[in-house]
C-alpha positions in Angstrom: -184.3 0.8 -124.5 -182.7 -0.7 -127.4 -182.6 2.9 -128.9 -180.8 4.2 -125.8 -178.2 1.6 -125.8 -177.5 2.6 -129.7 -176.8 6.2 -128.9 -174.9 5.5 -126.4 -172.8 3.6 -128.0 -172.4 5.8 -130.5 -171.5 8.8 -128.4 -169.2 6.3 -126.4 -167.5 5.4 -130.1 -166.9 9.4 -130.9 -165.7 10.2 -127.3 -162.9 7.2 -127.8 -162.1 8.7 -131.0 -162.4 12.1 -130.8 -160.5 12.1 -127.5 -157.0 11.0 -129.1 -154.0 13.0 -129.1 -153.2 14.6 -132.3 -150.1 13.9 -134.2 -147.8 15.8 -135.5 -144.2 15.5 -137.2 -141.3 16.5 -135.4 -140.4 19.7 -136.5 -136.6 19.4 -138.1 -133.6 19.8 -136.1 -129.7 20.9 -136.4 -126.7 19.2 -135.1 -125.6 21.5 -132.2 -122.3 21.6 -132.0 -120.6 24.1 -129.4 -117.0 24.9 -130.0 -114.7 26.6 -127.1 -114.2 30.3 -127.0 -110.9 30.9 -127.8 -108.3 33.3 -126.0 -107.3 36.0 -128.0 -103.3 35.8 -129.5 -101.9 38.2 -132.2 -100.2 37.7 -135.7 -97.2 40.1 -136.3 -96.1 40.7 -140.0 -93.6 43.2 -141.0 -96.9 44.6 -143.1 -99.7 44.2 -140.9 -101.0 42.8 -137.6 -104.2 41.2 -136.0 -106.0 39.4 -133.4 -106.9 35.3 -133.9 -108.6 32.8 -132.0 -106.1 30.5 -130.1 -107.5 27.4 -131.2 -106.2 28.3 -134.4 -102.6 27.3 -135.3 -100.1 29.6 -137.6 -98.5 27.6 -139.9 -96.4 27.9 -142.9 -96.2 31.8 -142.0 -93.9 33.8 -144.7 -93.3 37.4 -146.1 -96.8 36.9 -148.0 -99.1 34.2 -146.7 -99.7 31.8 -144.2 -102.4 29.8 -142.9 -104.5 29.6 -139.5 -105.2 25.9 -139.2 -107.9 25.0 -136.9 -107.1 21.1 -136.8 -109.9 20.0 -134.4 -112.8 21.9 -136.7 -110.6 20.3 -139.8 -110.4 24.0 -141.4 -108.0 26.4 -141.9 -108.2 30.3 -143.4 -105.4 31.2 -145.9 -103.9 34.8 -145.8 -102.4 35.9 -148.6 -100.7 39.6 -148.8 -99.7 41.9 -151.7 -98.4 45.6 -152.0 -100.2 47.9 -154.0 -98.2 49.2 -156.7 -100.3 51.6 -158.8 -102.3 48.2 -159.3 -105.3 48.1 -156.7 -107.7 47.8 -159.5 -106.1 44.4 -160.8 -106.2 43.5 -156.8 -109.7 44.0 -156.1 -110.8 42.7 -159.5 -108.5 39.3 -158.7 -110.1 39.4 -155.1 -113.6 39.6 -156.4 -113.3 36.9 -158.9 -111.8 34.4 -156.8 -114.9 34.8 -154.6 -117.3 34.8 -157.6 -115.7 31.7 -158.9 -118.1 30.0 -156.2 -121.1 31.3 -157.7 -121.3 27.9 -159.5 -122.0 25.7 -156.7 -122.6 28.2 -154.3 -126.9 29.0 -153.1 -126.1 32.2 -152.5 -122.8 34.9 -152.1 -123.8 37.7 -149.1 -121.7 40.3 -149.5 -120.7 42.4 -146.7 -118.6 45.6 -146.7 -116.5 46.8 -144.2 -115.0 50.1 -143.2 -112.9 51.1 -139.9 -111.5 54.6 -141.0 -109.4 55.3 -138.0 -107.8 52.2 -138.8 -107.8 52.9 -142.8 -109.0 49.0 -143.0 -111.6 48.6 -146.4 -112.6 45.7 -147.2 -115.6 43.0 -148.3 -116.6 40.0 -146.6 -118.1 37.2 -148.7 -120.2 34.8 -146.7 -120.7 31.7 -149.3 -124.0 29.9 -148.9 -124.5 26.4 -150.4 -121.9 23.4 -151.4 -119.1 25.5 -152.9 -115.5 24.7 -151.8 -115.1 27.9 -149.9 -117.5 29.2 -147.1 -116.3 32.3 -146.7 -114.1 34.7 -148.3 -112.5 38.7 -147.9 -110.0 41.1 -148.7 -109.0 44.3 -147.0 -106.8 47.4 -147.6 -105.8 50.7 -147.1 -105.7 51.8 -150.6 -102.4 53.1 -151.0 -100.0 50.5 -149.8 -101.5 47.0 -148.2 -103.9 44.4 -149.6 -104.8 41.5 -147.5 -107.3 39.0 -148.7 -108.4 35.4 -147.0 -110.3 32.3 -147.8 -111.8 29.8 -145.1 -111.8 26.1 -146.7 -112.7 22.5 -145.2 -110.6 19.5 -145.3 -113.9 17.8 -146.3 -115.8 17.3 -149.5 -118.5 20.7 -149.0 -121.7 19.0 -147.5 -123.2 22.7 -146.8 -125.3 20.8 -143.7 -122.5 19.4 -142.0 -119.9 22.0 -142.1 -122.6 24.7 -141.1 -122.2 25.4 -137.5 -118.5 25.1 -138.3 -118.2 27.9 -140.9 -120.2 30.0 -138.8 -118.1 29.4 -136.1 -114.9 30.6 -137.9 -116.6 32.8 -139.6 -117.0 35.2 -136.7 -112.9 34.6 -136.5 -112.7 36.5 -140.0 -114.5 39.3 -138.7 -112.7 38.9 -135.7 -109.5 39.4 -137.9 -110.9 42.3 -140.2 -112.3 44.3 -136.8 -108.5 44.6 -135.7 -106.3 44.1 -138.5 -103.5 47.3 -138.3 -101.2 47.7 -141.0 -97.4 48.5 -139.9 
């Protein structure tokens, strides 16, 4: 009898044991942060025009930049336009280095190019990966007499993390902006 009780027990032992719930670690998680969908308004140059997201405000606009400040996200992307006078090289050469200059502190550059011939809008769209000062940056023309080029930057020391859902967020704007830019 003694023998029985022994086993049992045992068994008893390995069915307490072996019964437990396994534990695993909690997989890692993202901030989720939803921002509003914007209406649609429109920026009228004397050079070019094209659709922004209204939670974006114009500021400081003038005959060659200007900025769309997007005060609750703490961002803003700054426009800057040039002619092209029999200098498109030195344009796309400046616009390509400006977004290489992030390569330092940047994980990775994704280059994107983009082409709407009806609209004679060529350009490249840099999305920035890592801490670099600059999340995303482009440049757009028509080759013969408008260049455009943009930079999205944070108020905020770049903490790739925290800005992320942020910088994706107005990064859609850019392409937003590049999909219907119209030169005059």
């Amino acid at each position: 009898m003694r023998c029985n009780f022994t086993v049992a027990g045992i068994f008893f032992l390995l069915f307490l044991v072996g019964c437990k719930e396994e534990v695993l670690p909690k997989p890692k998680a993202q901030l989720r942060l939803e921002y509003p969908r914007g209406k649609t308004k429109v920026v009228q140059t004397e050079n070019y025009s094209f659709q922004y997201n209204s939670l974006a405000n114009v500021t400081d606009l003038n005959r060659s930049s200007f900025t769309l400040d997007y005060p609750s996200i703490k961002g803003a992307i700054y426009l800057t336009y040039k002619p092209v006078q029999n200098n498109l090289n030195d344009l796309l050469s400046d616009a390509q280095k400006l977004s290489y200059e992030h390569v330092v502190k940047a994980d990775n550059i994704l280059e994107q190019k983009f082409i709407n011939e009806d609209a004679r809008v060529f350009g490249m769209f840099y999305e920035v990966k890592g801490n670099a000062a600059s999340q995303a940056q482009f440049y757009a023309t028509d080759s013969t007499e408008h260049f455009l080029t943009g930079s999205l930057y944070f108020y905020a020391k770049p903490n790739y993390d925290s800005i992320y859902p942020a910088a994706a967020y107005i990064q859609n704007d850019v392409r937003k902006i590049l999909e219907t830019l119209k030169w005059q």
